[in-house]
C-alpha positions as CSV (number, residue, x, y, z in Angstrom):
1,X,112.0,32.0,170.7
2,X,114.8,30.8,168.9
3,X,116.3,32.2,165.9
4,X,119.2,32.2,163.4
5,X,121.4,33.6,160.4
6,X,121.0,31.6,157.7
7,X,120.6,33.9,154.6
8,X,119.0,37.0,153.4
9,X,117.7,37.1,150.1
10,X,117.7,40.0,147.7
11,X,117.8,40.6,144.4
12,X,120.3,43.0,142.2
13,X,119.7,46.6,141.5
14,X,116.9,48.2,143.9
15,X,117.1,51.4,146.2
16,X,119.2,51.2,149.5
17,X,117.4,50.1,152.5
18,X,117.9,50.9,155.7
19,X,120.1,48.8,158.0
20,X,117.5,47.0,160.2
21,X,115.6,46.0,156.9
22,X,115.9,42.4,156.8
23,X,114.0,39.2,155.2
24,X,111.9,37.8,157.7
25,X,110.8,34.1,158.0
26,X,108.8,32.6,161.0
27,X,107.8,28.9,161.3
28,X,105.0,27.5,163.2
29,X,104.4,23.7,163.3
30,X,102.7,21.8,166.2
31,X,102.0,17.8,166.1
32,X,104.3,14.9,167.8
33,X,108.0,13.4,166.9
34,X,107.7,9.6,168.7
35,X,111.7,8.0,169.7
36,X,111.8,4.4,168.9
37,X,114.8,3.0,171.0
38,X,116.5,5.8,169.6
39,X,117.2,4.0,166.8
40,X,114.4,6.1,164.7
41,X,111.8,8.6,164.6
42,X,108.1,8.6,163.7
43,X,107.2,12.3,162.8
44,X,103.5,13.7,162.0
45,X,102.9,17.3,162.3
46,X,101.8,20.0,160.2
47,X,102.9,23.7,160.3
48,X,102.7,27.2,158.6
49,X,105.3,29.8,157.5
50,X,105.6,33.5,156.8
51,X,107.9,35.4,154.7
52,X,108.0,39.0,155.1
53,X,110.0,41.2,152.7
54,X,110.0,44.9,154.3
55,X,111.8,46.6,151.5
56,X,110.9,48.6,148.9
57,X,111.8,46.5,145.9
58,X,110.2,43.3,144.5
59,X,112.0,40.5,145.4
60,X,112.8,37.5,142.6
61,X,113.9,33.7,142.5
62,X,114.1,33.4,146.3
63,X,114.8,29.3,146.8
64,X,115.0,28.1,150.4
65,X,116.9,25.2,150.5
66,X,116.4,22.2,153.1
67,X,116.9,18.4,153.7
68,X,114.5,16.5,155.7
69,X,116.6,13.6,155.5
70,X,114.4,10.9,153.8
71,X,110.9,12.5,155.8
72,X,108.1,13.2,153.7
73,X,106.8,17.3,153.4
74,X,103.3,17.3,151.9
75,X,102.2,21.2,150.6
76,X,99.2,21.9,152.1
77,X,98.6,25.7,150.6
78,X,101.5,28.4,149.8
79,X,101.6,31.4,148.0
80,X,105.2,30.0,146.5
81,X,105.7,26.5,145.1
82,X,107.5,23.1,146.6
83,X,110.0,21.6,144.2
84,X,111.6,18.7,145.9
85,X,113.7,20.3,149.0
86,X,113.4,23.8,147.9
87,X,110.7,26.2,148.7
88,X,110.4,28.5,145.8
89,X,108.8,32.1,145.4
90,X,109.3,33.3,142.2
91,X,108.5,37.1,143.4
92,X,107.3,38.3,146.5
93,X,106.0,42.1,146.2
94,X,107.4,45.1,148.2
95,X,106.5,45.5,151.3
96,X,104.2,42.4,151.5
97,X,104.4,38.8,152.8
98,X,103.8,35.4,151.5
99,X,102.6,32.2,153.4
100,X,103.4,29.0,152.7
101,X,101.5,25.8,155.2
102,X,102.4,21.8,155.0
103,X,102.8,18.8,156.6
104,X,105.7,16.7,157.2
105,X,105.3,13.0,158.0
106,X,107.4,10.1,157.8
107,X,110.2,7.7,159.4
108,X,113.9,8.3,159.9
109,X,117.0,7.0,161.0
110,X,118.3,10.4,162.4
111,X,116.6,13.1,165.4
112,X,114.7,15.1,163.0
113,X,114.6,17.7,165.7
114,X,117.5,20.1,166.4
115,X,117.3,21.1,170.7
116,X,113.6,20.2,169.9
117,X,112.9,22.8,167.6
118,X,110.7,22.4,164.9
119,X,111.5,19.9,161.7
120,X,111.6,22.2,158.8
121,X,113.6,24.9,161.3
122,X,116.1,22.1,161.8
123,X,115.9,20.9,158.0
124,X,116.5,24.5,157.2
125,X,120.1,24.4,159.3
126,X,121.2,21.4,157.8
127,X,121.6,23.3,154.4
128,X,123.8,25.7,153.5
129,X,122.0,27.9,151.8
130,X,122.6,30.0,149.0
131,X,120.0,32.4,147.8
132,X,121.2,33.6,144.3
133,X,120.5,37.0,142.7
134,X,121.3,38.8,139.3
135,X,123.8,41.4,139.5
136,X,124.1,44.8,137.5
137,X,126.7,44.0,134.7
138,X,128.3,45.8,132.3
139,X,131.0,44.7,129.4
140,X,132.7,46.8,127.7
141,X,135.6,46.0,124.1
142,X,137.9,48.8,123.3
143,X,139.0,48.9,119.2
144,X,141.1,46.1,118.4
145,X,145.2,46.2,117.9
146,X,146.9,46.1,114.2
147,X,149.1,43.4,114.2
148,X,151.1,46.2,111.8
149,X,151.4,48.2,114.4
150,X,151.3,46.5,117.8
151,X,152.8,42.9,116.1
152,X,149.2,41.4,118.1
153,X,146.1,41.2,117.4
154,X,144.6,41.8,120.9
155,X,141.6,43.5,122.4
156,X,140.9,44.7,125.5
157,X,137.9,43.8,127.2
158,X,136.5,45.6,130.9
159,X,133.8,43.8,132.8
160,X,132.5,45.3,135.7
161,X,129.7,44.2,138.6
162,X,127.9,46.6,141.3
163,X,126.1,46.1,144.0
164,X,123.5,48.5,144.9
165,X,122.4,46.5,148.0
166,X,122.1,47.5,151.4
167,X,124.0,44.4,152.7
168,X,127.3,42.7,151.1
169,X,126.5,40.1,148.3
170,X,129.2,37.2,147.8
171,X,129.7,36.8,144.2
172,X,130.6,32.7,143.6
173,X,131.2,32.7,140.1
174,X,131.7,35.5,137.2
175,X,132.9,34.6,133.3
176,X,133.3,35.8,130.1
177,X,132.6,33.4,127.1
178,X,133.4,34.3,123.9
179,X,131.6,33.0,120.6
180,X,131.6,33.5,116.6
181,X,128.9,35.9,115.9
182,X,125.8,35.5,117.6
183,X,125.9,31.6,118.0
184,X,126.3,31.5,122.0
185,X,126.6,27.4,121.8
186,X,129.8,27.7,119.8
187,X,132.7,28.6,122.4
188,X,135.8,30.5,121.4
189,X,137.4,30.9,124.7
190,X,136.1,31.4,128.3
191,X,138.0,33.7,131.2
192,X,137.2,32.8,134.5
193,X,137.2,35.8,136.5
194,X,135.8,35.0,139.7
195,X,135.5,30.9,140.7
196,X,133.4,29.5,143.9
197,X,137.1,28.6,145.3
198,X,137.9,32.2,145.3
199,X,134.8,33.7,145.8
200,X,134.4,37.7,145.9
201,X,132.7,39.8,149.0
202,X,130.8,42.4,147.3
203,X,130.4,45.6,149.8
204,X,127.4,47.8,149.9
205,X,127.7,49.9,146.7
206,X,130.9,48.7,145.7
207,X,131.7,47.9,141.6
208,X,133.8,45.2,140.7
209,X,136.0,45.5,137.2
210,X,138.3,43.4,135.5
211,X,140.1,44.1,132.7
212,X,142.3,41.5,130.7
213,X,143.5,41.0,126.9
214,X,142.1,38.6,124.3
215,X,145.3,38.0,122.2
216,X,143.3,35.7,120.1
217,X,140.5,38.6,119.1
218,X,139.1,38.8,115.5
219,X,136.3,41.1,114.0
220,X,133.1,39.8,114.3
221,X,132.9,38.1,118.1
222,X,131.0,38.6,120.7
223,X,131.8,38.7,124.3
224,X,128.9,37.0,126.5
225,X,128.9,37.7,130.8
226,X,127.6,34.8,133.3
227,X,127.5,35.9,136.9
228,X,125.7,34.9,139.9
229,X,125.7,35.9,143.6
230,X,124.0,35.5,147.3
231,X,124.0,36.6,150.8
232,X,123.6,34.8,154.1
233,X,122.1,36.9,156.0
234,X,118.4,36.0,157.0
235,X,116.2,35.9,160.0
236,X,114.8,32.9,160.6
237,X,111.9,31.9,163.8
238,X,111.0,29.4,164.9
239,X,107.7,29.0,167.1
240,X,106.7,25.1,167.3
241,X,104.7,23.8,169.9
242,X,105.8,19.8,169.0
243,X,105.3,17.4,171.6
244,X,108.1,14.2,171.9
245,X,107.1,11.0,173.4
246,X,108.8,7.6,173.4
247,X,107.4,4.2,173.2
248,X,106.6,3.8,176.4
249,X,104.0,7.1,176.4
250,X,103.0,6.7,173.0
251,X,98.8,5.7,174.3
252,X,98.3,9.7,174.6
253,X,95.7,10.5,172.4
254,X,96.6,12.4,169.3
255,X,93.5,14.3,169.6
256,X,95.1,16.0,173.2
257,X,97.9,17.1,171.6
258,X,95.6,20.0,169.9
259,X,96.7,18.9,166.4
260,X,93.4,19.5,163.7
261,X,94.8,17.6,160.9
262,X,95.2,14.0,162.6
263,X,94.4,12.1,159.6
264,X,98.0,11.5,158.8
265,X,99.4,8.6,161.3
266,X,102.2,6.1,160.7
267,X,102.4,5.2,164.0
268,X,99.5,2.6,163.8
269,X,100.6,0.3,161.1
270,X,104.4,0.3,162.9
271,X,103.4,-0.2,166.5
272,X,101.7,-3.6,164.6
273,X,104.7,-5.2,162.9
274,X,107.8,-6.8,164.0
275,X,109.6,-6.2,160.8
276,X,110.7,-2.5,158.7
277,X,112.7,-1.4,156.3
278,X,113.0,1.8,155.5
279,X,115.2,4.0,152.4
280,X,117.1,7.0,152.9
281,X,118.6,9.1,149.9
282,X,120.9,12.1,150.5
283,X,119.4,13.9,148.0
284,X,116.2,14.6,146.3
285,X,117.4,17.0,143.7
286,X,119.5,15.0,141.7
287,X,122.3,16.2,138.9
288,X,123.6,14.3,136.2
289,X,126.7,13.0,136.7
290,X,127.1,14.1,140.9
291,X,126.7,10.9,143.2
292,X,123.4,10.4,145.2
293,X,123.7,8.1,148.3
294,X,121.5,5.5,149.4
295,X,120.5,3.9,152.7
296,X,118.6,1.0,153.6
297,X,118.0,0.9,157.3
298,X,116.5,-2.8,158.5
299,X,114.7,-3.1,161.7
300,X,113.7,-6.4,163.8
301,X,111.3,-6.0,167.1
302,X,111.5,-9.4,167.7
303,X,113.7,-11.1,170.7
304,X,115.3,-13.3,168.5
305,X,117.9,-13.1,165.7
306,X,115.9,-13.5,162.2
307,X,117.8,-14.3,158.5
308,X,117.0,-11.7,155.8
309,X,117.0,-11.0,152.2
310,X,117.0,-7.4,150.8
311,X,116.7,-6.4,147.4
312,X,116.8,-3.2,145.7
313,X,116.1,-1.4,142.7
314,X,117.5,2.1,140.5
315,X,115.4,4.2,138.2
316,X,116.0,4.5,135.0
317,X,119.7,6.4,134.1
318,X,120.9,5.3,137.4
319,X,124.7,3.6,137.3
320,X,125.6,1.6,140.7
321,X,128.7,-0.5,141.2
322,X,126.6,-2.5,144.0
323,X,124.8,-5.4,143.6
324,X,121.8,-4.3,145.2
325,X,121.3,-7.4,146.9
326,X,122.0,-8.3,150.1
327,X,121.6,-11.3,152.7
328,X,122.4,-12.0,156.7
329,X,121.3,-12.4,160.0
330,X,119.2,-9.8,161.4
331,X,119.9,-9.3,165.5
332,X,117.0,-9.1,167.9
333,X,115.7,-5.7,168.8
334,X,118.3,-4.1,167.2
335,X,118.5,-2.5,163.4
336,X,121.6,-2.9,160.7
337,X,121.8,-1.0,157.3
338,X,123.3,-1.1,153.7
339,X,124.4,1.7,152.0
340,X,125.2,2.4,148.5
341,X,126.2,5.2,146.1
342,X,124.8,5.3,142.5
343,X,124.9,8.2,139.8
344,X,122.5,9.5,137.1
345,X,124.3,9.5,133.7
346,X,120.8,10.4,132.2
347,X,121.3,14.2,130.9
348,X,117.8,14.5,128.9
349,X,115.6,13.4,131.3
350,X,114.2,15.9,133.7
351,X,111.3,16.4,136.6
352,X,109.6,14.3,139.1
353,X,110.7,10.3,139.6
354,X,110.5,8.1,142.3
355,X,113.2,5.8,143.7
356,X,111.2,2.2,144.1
357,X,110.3,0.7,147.5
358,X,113.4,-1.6,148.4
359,X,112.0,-5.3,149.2
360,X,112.6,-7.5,152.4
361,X,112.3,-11.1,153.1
362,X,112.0,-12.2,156.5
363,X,110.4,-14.9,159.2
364,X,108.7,-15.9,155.6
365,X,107.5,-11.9,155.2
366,X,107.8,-9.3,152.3
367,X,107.8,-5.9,152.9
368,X,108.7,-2.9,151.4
369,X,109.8,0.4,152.2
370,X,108.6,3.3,150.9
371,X,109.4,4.9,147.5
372,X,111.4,8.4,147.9
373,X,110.2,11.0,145.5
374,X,113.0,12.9,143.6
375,X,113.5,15.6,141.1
376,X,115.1,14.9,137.8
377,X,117.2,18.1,137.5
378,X,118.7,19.4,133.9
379,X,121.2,21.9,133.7
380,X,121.7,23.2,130.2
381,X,125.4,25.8,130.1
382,X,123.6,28.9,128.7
383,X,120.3,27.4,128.3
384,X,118.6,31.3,128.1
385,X,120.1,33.9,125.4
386,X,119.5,37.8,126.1
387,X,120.6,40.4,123.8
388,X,120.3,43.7,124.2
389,X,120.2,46.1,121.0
390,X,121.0,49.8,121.0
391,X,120.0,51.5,118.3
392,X,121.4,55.7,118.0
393,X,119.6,57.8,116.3
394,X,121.0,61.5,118.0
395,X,122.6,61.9,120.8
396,X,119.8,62.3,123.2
397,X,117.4,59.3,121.4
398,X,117.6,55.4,121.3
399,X,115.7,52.4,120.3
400,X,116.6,49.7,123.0
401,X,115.5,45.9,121.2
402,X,115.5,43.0,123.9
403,X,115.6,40.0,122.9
404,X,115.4,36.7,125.2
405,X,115.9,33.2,123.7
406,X,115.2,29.5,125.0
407,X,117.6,27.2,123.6
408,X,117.1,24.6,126.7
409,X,115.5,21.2,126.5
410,X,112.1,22.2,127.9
411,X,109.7,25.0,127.5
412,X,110.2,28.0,130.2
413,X,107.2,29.4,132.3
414,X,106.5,32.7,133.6
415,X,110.3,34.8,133.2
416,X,110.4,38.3,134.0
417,X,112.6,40.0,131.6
418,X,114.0,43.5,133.9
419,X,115.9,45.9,131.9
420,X,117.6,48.6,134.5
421,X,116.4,51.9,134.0
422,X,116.8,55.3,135.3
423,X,114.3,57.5,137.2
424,X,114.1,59.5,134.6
425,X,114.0,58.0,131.5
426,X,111.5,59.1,128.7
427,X,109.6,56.6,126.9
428,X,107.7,56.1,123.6
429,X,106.7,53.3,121.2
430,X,106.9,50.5,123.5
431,X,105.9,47.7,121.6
432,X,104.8,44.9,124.7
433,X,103.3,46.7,127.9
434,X,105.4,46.3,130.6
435,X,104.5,44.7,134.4
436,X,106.2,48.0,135.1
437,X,108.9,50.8,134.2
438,X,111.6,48.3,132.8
439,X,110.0,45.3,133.7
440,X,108.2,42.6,131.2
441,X,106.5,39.0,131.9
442,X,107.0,36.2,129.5
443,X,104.6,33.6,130.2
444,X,106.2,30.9,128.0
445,X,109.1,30.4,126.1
446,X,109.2,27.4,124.5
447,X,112.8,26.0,123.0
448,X,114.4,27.4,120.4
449,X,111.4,30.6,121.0
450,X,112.4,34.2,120.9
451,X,110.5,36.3,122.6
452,X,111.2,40.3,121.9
453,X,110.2,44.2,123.1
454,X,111.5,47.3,121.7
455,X,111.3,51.1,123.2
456,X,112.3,54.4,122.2
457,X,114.0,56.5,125.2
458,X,115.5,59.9,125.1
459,X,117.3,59.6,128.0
460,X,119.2,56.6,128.9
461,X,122.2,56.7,130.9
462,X,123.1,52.8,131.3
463,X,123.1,51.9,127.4
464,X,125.6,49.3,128.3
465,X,124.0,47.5,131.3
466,X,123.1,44.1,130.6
467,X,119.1,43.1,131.4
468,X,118.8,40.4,133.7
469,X,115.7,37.3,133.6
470,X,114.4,36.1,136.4
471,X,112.9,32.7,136.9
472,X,115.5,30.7,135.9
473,X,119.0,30.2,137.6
474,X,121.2,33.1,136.7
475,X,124.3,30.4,136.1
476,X,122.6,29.5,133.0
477,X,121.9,33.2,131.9
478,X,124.3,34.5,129.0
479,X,123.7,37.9,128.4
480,X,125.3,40.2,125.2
481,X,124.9,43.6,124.0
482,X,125.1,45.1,120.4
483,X,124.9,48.9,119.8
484,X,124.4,50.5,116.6
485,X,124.9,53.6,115.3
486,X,122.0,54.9,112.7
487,X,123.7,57.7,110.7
488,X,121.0,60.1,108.7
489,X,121.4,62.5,106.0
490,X,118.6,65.2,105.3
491,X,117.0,64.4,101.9
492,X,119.3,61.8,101.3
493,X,119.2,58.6,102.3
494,X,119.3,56.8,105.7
495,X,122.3,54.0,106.3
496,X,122.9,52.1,108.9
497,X,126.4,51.6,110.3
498,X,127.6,48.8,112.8
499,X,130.1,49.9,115.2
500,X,132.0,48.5,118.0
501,X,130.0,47.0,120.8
502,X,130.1,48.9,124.1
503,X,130.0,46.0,126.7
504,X,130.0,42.6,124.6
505,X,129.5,44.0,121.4
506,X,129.9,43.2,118.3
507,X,130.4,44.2,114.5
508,X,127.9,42.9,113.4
509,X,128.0,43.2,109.5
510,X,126.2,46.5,107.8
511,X,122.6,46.1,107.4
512,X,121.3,46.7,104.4
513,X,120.6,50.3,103.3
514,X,117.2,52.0,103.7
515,X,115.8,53.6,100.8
516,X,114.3,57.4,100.7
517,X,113.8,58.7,104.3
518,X,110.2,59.9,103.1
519,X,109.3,56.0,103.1
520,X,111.0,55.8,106.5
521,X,109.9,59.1,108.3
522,X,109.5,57.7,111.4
523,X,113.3,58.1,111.8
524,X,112.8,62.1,111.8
């Protein structure tokens, strides 16, 4: 049984665990890996996985990275979901586990097998993965200086970042972004305060807090906090029972080799030709604007030398300073590639493409190699908006409004707003049921949506943490917090007054004033 550290995913803000608590994944493929020349490798099996979380809290956004290098992986059945070479669970419960089964079949230029392990063990290593999380954030703004007295208008602003896990979370990156208002697109200024060069090991229950000076501050801005983090801890097993032949063995029956799903064979069509070309890409999850290579590997079985033309084509928003095509002399039994780099400056377009099949022309043949399947991926800075309102009516109750906006390119499915509560909080006038205490599912937000939920509480202890959303990646989460003070007079009437925002807050003008507090004796 081999295993490995890759990662250990958790998520921010849930009870201590004990040490020996860890995330649990075990792999199980069986089918056959065939060696041609050692110059490539025909793969066909299928396989099953378990993921075990034995903690106490729900776990969120787990994604699994791996690269198959240019083989194909086929879902079969999973409790999660497959989006290019990520496996994805949006939540997987307490003390439960999830299963996940495929196929992975294909041709490529490299051993898909690590020490003959299995393929999606070894495409696991090949990544280094990073499983983010949310973390429990707070900001806080103390009054701002009088240029009459201090000769500078500055403000001092306090973030701070805990972790509550059992096991040390590496924070990559941590800002605060500053805006006009409530208008997150329009940027004031942006402090860094933790970068991926300089990342930041997070111990078990440890708080972060920086504290530095906007000399620029005016009334009326709010202060916005990005964060995201991950471990690498995780247990990985893998338990394959892959057979490897060569050439020269490959008449065994695939029906011995106890494999139920033998349906899926390449090795019959390539035993047949002479001729193959075959595309590699070294990635499937494509950004705008970061390079994507591409191989085209050529292959002749024949004993003599052969003359060649290739020919290749980009998707659309592809730029390539190659020509893409490509002539020579191919040598007998022996292979000879072309590689190329190419970039997508499309920055709208997003989800599943294809890269076309490349064509060869050979010994008066076409072929083509396959097309390689790719996702489209859009990252929008700030694409979700979450505000959270406190409202003060005494000293002991609260109206908490939350308030979570899309302002992406493309609708967003199934979020899970998570406001962080304590134990004993008291709760009224709740106006969307939650999943559970402090936790609500949106099932779409469409752009430029809003989607809100208000409570009353009379005992709240974290007024200025910031709510975190799961579903989407917490780099393009900004998150704010507004707290108001409603001041009431017996008999009189009710006013409400803005103050300063604890955390990221803002003064956000003086709402209008309420008329008799008969009319509004819901406040009393």
């Amino acid at each position: 049984m081999k295993w490995v550290y890759c990662a250990l995913l958790i998520v921010a803000f849930f009870p201590l665990v004990s040490a020996q608590d860890e995330l649990r994944i075990e792999l199980n493929e069986q089918g056959r890996v065939v060696s041609y020349l050692d110059t490539y490798w025909v793969v066909n099996v299928q396989g099953e996985g378990t993921i075990v979380n034995p903690t106490n809290t729900d776990l969120f956004d787990m994604r699994f990275p791996f690269d198959l290098r240019g083989l194909t992986l086929i879902p079969v059945d999973s409790d999660g979901e497959f989006q290019g070479e990520t496996l994805f669970f949006r939540k997987i419960p307490a003390n439960s586990a999830v299963r996940f089964s495929y196929a992975i079949i294909g041709i490529t230029a490299q051993n898909p097998s690590r020490l003959d392990s299995g393929i999606l063990y070894t495409a696991f290593l090949r990544r280094d993965p990073k499983i983010y999380t949310s973390l429990f954030g707070r900001l806080q703004k103390a009054p701002m200086e009088r240029a009459d007295i201090s000769g500078r208008n500055a403000r001092l602003i306090s973030v701070s970042i805990d972790n509550p896990a059992s096991l040390a979370l590496t924070v990559e990156h941590m800002r605060v972004i500053k805006t006009p208002f409530l208008n997150p697109n329009d940027q004031l200024a942006v402090w860094n305060v933790i970068t991926p060069d300089e990342p930041l090991l997070l111990s078990t229950g440890q708080t972060f807090t920086h504290e530095f000076l906007d000399y620029d501050a005016i009334e009326g801005e709010v202060y916005w906090l990005q964060s995201d983090a991950y471990i690498s801890r995780l247990r990985l097993f893998d338990l394959n029972n892959i057979s490897f032949f060569t050439e020269q063995n490959l008449t065994i029956p695939l029906e011995e080799l106890n494999f139920t799903n033998a349906t899926i064979n390449l090795t019959g069509d390539l035993r047949g030709s002479r001729f193959l070309v075959r595309k590699f890409v070294s990635d499937t999850l494509i950004t705008p604007n970061e390079p994507v290579e591409i191989t085209l590997q050529l292959y002749n079985f024949q004993p003599t030398l052969q003359e060649y033309r290739l020919r290749d084509i980009l998707p659309y928003g592809f730029e390539t300073d190659a020509s893409l095509e490509w002539s020579g002399s191919l040598p007998a039994r022996a292979s000879i590639s072309h590689t190329y780099t190419a970039t997508l400056t499309d920055a709208v377009t997003a989800g599943v493409d294809a890269f076309p099949a490349a064509v060869l022309q050979v010994a008066n043949q076409t072929l083509r190699s396959q097309e390689v399947p790719f996702i489209r991926r859009f990252i929008s800075d700030g694409r979700v908006y979450v505000q959270k309102k406190v409202s003060l009516f005494d000293e002991d109750t609260s109206r908490i409004t939350l308030s979570v906006r899309n302002l992406g390119a493309e609708p967003l499915f199934d979020l899970t707003l998570e406001d962080f509560l304590s134990s004993d909080a008291e709760f009224s006038q709740i106006s969307v049921e939650p999943e559970r205490r402090g936790l609500w599912n949106i099932p779409v937000l469409d752009t430029d949506d809003e989607w809100v939920v208000s409570y009353v509480t009379r005992v709240h202890p974290q007024l200025n943490s910031l709510p975190a959303v799961h579903g989407v990646p917490s780099e393009s989460v900004l998150r704010t917090l507004i707290l108001e003070n409603i001041v009431r007079e017996a008999w009189s009437f009710t006013r409400t007054r803005g103050i300063e925002v604890l955390g990221l807050g803002v003064l956000f003008g003086v709402p209008i004033l309420l008329f008799l507090s008969r009319r509004f004796s819901w406040f009393t």
